[in-house]
LUMDREN-896712 format. One record per residue (C-alpha): residue number from 0; residue in three letters; x, y, z. Coordinates in Angstrom, 3 decimals. Example, Ala and Ser with C-alpha at 12.3 -4.5 7.8 and 13.67 -1.06 7.14 Angstrom:
BEGIN
{i:0, aa:ala, u:12.300, v:-4.500, w:7.800} $
{i:1, aa:ser, u:13.670, v:-1.060, w:7.140} $
This chain:
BEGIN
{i:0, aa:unk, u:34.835, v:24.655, w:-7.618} $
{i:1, aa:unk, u:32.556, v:22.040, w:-5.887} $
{i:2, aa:unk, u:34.189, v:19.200, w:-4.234} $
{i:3, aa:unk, u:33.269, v:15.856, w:-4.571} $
{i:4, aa:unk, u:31.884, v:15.626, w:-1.133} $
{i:5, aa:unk, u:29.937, v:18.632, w:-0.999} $
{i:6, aa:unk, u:28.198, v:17.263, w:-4.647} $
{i:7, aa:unk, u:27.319, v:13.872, w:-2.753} $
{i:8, aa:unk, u:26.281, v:15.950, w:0.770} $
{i:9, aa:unk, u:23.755, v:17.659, w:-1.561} $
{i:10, aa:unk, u:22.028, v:14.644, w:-3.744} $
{i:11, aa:unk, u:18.903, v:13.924, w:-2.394} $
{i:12, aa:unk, u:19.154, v:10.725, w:-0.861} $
{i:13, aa:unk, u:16.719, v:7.907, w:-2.897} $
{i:14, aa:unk, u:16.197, v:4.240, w:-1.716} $
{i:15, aa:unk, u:14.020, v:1.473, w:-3.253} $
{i:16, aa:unk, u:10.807, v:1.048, w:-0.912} $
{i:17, aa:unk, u:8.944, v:-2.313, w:-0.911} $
{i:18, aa:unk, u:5.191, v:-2.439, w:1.057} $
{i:19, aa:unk, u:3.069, v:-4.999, w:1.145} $
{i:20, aa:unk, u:0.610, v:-6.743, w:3.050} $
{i:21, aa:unk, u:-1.948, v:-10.042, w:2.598} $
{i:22, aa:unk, u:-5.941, v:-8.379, w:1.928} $
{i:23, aa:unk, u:-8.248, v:-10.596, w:3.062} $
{i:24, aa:unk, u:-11.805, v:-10.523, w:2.946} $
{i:25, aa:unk, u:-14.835, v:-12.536, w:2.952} $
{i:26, aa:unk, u:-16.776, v:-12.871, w:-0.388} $
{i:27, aa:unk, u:-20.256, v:-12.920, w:0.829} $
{i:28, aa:unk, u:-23.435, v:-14.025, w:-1.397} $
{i:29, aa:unk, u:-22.944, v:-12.072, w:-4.506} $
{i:30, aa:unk, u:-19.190, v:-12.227, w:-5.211} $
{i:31, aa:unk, u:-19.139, v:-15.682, w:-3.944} $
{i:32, aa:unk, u:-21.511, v:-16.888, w:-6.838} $
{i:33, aa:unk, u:-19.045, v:-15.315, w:-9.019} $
{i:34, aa:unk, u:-16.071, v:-16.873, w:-7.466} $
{i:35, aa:unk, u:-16.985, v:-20.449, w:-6.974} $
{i:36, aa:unk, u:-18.725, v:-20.643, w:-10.834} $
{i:37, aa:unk, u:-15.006, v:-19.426, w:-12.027} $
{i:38, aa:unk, u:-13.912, v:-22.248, w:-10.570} $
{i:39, aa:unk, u:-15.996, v:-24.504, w:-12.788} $
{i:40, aa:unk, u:-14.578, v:-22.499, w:-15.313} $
{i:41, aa:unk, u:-18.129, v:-20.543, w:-15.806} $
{i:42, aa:unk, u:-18.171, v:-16.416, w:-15.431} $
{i:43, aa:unk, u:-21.451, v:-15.172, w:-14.030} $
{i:44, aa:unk, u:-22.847, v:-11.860, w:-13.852} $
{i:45, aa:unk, u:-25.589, v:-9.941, w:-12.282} $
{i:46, aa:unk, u:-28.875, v:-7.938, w:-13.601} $
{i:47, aa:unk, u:-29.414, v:-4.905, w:-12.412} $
{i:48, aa:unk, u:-33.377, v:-3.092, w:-12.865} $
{i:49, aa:unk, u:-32.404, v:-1.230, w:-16.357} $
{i:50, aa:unk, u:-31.995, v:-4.794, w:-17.635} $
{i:51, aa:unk, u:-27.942, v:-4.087, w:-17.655} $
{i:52, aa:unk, u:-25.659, v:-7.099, w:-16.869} $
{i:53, aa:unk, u:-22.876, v:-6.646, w:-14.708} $
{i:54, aa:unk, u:-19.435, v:-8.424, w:-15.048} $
{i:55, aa:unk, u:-18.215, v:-8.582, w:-11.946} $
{i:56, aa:unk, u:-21.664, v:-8.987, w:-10.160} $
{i:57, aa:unk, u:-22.083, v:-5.742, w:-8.053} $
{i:58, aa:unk, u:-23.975, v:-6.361, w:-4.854} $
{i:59, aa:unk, u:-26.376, v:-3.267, w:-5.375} $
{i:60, aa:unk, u:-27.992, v:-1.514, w:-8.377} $
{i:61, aa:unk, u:-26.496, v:1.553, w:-9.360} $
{i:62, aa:unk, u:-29.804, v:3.420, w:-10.087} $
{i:63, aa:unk, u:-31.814, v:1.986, w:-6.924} $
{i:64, aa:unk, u:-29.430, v:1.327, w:-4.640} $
{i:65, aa:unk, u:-31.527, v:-2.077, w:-4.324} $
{i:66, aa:unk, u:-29.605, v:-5.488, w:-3.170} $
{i:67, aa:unk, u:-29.246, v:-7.502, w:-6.460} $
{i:68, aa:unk, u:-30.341, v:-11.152, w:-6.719} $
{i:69, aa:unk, u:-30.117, v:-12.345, w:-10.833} $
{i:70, aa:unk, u:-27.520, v:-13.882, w:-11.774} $
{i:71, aa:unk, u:-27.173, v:-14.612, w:-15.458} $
{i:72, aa:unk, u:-24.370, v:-16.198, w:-17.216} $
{i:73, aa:unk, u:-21.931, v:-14.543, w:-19.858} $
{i:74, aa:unk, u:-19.786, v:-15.925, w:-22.350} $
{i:75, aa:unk, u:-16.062, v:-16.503, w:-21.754} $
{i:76, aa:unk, u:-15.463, v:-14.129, w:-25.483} $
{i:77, aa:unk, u:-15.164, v:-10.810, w:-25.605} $
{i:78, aa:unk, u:-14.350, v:-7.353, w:-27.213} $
{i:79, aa:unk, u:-11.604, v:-4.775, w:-26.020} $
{i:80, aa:unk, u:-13.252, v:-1.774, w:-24.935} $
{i:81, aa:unk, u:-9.988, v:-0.509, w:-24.166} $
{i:82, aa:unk, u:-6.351, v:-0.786, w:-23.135} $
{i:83, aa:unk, u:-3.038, v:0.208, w:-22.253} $
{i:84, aa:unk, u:0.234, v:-1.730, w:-23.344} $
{i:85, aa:unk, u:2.783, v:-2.974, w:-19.836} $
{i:86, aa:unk, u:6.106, v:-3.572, w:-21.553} $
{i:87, aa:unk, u:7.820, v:-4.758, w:-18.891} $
{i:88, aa:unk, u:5.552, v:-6.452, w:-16.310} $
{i:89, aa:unk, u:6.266, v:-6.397, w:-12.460} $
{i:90, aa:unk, u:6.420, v:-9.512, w:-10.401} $
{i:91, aa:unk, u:3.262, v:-10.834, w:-9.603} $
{i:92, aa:unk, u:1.605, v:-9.788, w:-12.782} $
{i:93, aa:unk, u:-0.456, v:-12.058, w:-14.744} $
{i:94, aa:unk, u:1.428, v:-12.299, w:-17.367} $
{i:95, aa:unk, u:5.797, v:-12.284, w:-17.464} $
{i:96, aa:unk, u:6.435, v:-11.055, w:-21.171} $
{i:97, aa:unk, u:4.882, v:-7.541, w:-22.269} $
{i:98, aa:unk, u:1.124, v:-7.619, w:-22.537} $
{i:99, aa:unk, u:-1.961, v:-5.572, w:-22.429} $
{i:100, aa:unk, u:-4.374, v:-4.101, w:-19.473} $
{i:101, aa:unk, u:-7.789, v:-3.957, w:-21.221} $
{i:102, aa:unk, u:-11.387, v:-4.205, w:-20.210} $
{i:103, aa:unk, u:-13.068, v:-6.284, w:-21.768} $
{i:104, aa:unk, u:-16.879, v:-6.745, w:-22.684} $
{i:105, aa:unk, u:-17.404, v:-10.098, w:-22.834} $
{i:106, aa:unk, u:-20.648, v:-11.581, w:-24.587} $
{i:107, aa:unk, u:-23.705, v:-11.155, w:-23.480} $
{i:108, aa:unk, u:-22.176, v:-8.373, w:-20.936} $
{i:109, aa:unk, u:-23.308, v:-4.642, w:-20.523} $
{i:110, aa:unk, u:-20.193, v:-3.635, w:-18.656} $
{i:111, aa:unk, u:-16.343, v:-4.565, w:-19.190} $
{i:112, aa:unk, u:-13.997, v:-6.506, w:-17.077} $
{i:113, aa:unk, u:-10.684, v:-5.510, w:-16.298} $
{i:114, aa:unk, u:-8.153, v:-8.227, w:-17.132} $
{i:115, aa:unk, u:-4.751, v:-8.871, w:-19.202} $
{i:116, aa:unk, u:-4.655, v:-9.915, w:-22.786} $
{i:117, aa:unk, u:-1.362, v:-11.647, w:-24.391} $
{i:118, aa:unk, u:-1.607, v:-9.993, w:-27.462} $
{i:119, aa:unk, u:2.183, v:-11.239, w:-29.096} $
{i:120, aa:unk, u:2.917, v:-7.197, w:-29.855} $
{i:121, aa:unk, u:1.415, v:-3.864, w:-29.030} $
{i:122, aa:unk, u:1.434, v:-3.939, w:-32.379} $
{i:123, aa:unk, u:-1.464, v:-6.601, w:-32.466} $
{i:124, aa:unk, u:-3.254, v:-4.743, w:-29.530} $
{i:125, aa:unk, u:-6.406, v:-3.096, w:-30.749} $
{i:126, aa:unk, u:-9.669, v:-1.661, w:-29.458} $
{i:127, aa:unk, u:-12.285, v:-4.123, w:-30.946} $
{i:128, aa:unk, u:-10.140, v:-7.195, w:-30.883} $
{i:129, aa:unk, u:-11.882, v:-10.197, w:-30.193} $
{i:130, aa:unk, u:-10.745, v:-12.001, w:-27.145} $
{i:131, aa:unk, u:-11.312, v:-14.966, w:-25.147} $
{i:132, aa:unk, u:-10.169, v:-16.759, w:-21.883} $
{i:133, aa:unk, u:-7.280, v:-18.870, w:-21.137} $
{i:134, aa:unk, u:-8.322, v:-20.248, w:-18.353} $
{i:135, aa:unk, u:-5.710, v:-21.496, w:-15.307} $
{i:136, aa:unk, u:-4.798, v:-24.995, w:-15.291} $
{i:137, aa:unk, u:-6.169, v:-25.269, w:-11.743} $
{i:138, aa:unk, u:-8.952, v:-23.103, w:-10.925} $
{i:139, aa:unk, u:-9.482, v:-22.574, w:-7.284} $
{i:140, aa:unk, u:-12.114, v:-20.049, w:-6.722} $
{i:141, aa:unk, u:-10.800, v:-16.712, w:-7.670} $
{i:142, aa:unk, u:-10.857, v:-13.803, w:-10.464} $
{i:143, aa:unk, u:-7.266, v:-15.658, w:-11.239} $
{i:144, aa:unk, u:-8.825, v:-18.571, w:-12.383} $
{i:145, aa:unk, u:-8.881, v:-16.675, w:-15.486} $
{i:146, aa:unk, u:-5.452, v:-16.830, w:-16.179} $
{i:147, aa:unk, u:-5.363, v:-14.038, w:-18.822} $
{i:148, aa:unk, u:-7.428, v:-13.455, w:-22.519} $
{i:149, aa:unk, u:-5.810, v:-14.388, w:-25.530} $
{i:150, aa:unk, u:-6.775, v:-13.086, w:-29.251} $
{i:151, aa:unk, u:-10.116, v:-15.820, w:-30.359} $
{i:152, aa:unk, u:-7.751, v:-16.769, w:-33.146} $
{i:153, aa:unk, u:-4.654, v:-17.416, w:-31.068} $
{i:154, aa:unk, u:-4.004, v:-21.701, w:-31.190} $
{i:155, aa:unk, u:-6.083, v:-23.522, w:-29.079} $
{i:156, aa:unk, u:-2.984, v:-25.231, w:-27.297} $
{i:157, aa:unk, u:-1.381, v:-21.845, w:-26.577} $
{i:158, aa:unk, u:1.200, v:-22.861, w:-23.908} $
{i:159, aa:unk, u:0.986, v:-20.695, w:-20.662} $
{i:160, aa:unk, u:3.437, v:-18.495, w:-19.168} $
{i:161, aa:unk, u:5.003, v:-19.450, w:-16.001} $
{i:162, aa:unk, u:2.342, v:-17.790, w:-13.264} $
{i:163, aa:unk, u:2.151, v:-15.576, w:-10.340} $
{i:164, aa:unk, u:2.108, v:-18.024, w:-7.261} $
{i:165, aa:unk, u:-0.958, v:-19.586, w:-6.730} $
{i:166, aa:unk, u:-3.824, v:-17.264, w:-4.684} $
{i:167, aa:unk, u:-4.945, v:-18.012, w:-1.062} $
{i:168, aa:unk, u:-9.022, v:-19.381, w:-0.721} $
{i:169, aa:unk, u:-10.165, v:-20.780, w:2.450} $
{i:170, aa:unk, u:-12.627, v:-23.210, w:2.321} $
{i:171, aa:unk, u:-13.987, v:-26.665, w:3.436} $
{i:172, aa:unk, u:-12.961, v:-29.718, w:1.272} $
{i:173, aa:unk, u:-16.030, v:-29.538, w:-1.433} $
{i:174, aa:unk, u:-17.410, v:-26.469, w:-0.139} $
{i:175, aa:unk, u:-18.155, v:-23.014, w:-1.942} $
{i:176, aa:unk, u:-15.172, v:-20.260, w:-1.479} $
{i:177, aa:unk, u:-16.085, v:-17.894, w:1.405} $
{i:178, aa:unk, u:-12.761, v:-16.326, w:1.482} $
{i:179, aa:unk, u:-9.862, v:-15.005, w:-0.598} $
{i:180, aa:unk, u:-6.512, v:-13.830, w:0.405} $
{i:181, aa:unk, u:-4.624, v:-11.497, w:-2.018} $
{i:182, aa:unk, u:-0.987, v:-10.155, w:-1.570} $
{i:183, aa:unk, u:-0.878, v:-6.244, w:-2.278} $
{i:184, aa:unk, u:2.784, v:-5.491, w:-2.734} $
{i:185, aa:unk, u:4.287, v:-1.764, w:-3.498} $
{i:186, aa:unk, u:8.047, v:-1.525, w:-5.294} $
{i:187, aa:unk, u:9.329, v:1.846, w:-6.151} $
{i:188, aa:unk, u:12.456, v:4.218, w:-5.568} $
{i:189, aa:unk, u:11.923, v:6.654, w:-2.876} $
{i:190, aa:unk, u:13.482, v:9.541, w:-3.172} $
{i:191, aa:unk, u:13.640, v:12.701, w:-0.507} $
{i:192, aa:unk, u:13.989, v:16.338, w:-0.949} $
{i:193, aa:unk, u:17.384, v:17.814, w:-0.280} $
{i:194, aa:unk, u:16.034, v:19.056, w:3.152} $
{i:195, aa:unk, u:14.793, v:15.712, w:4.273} $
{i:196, aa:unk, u:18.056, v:14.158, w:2.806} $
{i:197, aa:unk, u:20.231, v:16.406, w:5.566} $
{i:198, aa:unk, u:17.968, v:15.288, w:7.844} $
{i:199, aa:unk, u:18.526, v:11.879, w:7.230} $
{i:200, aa:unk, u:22.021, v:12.439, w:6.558} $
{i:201, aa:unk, u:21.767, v:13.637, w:10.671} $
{i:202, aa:unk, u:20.627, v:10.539, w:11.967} $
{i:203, aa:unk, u:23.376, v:8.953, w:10.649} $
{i:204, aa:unk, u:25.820, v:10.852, w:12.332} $
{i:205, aa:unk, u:23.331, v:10.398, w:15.571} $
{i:206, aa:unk, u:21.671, v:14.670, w:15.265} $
{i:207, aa:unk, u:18.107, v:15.224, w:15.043} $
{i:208, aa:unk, u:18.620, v:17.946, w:12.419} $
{i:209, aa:unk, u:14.950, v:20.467, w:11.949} $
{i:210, aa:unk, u:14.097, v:23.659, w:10.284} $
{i:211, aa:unk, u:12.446, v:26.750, w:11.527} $
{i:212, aa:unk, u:10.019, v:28.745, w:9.666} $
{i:213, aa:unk, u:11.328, v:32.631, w:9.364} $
{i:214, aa:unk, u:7.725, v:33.983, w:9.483} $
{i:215, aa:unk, u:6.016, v:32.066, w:12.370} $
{i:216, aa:unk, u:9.355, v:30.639, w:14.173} $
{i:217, aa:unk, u:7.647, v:27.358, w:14.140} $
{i:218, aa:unk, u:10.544, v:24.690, w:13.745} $
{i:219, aa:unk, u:9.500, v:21.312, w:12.115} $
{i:220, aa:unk, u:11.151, v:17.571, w:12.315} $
{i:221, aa:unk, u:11.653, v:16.146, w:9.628} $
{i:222, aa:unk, u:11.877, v:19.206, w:7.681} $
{i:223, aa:unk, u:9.225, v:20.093, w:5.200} $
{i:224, aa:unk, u:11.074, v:22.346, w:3.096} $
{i:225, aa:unk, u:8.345, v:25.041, w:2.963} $
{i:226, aa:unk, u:6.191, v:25.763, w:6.460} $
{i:227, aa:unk, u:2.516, v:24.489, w:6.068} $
{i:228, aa:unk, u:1.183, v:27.435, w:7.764} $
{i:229, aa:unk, u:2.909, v:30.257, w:6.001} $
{i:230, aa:unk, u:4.258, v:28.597, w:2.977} $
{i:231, aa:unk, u:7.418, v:30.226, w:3.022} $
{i:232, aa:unk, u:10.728, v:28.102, w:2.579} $
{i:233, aa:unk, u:12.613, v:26.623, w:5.872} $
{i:234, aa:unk, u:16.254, v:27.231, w:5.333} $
{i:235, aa:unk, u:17.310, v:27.753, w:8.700} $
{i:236, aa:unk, u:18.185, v:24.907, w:10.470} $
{i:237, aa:unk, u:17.733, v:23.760, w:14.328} $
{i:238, aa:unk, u:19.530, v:20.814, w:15.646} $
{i:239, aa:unk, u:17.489, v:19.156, w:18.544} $
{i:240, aa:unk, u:18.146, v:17.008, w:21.780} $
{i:241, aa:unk, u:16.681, v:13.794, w:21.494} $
{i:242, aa:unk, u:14.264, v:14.260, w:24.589} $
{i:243, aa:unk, u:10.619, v:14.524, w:24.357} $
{i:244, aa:unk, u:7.346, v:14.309, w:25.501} $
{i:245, aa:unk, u:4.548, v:11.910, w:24.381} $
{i:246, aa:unk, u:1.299, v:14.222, w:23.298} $
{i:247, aa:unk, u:-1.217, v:11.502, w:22.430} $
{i:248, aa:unk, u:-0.750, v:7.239, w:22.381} $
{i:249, aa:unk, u:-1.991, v:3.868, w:21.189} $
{i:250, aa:unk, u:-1.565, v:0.368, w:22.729} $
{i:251, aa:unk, u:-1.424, v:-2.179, w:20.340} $
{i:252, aa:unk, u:-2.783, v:-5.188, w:21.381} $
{i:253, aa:unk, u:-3.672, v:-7.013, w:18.360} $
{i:254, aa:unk, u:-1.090, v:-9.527, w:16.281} $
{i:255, aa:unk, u:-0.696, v:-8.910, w:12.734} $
{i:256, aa:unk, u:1.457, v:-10.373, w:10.026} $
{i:257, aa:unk, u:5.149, v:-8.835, w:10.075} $
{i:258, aa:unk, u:4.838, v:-7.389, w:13.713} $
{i:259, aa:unk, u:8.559, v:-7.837, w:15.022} $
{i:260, aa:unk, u:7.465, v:-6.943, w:18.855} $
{i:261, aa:unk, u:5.133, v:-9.035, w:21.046} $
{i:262, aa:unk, u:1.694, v:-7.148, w:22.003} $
{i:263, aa:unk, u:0.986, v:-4.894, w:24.009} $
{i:264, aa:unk, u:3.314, v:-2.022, w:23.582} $
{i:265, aa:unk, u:3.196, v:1.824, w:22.271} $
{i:266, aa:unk, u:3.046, v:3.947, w:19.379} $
{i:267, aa:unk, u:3.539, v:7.482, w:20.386} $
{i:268, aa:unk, u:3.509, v:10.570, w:18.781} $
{i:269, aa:unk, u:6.810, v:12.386, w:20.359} $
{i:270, aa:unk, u:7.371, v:15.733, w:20.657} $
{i:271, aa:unk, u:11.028, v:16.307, w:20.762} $
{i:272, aa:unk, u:12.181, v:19.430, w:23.058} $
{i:273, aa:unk, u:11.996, v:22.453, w:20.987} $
{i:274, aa:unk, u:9.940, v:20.983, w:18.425} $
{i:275, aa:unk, u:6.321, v:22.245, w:17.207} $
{i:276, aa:unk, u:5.107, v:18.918, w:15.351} $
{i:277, aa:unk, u:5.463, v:15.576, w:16.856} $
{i:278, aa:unk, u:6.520, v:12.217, w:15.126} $
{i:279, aa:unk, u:5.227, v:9.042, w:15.517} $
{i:280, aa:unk, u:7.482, v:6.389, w:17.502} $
{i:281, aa:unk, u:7.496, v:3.322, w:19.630} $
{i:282, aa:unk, u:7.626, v:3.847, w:23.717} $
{i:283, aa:unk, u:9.462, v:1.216, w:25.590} $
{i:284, aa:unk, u:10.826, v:0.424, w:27.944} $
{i:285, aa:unk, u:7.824, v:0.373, w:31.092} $
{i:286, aa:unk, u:4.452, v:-1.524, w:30.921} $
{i:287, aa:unk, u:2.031, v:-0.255, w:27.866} $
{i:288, aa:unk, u:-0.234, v:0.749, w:30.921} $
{i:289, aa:unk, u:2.102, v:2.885, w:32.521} $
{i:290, aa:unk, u:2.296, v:5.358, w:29.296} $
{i:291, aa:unk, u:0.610, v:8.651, w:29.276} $
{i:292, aa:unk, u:0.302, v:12.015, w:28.020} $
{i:293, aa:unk, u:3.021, v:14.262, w:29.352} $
{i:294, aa:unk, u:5.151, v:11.425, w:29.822} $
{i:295, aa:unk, u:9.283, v:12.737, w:29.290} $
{i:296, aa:unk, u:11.044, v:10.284, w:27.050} $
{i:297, aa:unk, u:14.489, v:9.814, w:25.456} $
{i:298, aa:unk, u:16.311, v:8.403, w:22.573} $
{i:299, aa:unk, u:17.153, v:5.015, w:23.081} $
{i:300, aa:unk, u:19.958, v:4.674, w:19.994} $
{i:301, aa:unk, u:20.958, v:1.328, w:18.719} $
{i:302, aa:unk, u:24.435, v:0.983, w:18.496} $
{i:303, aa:unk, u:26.314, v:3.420, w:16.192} $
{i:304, aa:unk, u:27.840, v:0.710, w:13.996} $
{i:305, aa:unk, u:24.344, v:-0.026, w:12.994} $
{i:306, aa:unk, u:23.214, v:3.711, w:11.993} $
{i:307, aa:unk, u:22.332, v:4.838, w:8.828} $
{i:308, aa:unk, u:20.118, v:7.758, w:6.893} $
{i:309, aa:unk, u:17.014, v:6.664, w:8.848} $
{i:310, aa:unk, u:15.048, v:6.893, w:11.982} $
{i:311, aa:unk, u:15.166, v:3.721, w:12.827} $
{i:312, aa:unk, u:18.811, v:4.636, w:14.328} $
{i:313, aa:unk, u:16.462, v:5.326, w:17.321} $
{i:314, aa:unk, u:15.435, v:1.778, w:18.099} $
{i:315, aa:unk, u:12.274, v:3.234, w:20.765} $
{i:316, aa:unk, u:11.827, v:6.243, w:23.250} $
{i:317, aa:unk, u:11.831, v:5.495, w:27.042} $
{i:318, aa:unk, u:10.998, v:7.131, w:30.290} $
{i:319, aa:unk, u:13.453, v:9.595, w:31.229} $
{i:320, aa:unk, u:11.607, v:9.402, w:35.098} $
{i:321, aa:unk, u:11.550, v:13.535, w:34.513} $
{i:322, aa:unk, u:7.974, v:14.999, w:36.074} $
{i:323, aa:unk, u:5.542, v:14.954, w:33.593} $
{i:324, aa:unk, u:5.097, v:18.123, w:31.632} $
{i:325, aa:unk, u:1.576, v:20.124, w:32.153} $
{i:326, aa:unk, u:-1.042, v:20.046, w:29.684} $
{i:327, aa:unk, u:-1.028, v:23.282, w:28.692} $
{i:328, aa:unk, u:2.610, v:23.036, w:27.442} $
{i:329, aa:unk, u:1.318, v:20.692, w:24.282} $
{i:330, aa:unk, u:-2.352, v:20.705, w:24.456} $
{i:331, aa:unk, u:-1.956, v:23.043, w:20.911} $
{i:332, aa:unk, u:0.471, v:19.947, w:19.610} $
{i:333, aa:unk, u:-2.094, v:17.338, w:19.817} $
């Protein structure tokens, strides 16, 4: 009979993961047409040398390879080329009830836009529908000044859903857009295998916890299950001291948005004693400069009442003050 505890010791562990990040980019001559006529509610599109109008406006021809200068306008009407149903929309989506992902070929258009359509129903969802824009009540410069497409026989005072927060265009008072900002954000349940779970189930108890392959006696951290090399299954498993060596570095000296430690300091791949594959870590603890190849490190553990299942139990590595170790001895881990 299985006890309760060995049942939970062998779940894989799962965790909800959230990554995101702001995209920014410049829109340049060609998507910048199409950017600043949305916001006088127009949608523009571009001819390319078969005579084909493209919706967006692609910056090159597709047969010629030939930088693309016609811009011709297209109606804000459509048909549904096709589409897939989203019952249950994430944050940020266009729409906050069920709708429809569809590309759309709007009039006077050779190729279809991607876009949502509040259809009511999947029911009312069809290939060949006729659509046409609702546009956002106040258009700034960006593909989410159309707010979403709506059936052509849908009332004309249609109220809107509530909508995604407004997006990010930089720009001089009365001057075209020249940049947009757009939030990419990631939300999904993470969940390990049962070898990475013990692993993780390690840290918490403050063991770095690896497995060695039976057929090459390579040992890996954090376990893979199966060894890349030989693809044979890990079971046996190799608890490590939390000493290392750094095999290869970066200083980061550039800001960016979320960065919870002041520039410069080091990423490190670390190679833990006994270990044939390094992971990737933070080096404190000295100057940036003084960090090399070679360079023996420990562990430095935040306090146990703050560990978990993660890696992050190690806050950094940090000099141990040990002689460097030769080249030779990791020059195959690099």
């Amino acid at each position: 009979m299985t006890s309760a505890a060995t049942e939970t010791e062998q779940t894989p562990l799962s965790a909800p993961l959230n990554v995101g990040f702001d995209y920014t980019r410049s829109v340049g001559p060609v998507l910048g047409h199409f950017v600043n006529a949305l916001r006088q509610r127009r949608i523009v599109g571009i001819r390319g040398s078969d005579g084909r109008v493209h919706v967006p406006p692609v910056e090159y021809d597709p047969h010629t390879a030939e930088a693309l200068t016609e811009f011709a306008d297209v109606a804000d009407e459509g048909t549904v080329v096709s589409w897939s149903w989203a019952p249950e929309p994430l944050e940020g989506q266009p729409i906050q009830r069920p709708f429809a992902w569809a590309l759309i070929r709007l009039d006077g258009a050779d190729t279809a836009l991607l876009h949502a359509v509040d259809a009511g129903s999947a029911a009312k969802m069809r290939t060949g529908m006729r659509v046409r824009v609702r546009w956002a009540d106040e258009p700034v410069g960006h593909i989410r000044d159309i707010a979403y497409f709506l059936p052509v026989d849908a009332p004309p005072d249609d109220p809107a859903p509530t909508p995604p927060p407004p997006p990010v265009v930089e720009r001089e008072e009365g001057s075209p857009v020249t940049t947009v900002v757009t939030p990419v954000h990631l939300s999904f349940e993470h969940s390990v295998s049962p070898e990475e779970s013990r692993y993780l189930r390690g840290l918490a108890e403050g063991r770095l916890i690896a497995q060695r392959c039976p057929a090459c006696g390579k040992v890996y951290i954090p376990p893979r299950g199966a060894c890349p090399t030989d693809g044979v299954p890990t079971v046996e498993e190799v608890e490590l001291p939390d000493t290392g060596i750094v095999t290869t570095f970066c200083i980061v000296n550039v800001p960016f948005l979320g960065q919870r430690i002041k520039p410069p300091y080091v990423a490190a791949y670390i190679l833990l004693d006994g270990a044939d594959i390094p992971f990737l870590h933070l080096v404190l603890g000295c100057e940036a400069s003084e960090v090399r190849m070679g360079m023996r490190v420990r562990a430095a553990w935040k306090p146990r009442q703050e560990w978990s299942t993660t890696l992050e139990n190690i806050a950094h590595f940090e000099p141990t003050g040990e002689p460097d170790a030769p080249y030779e001895s990791y020059a195959h881990h690099l």
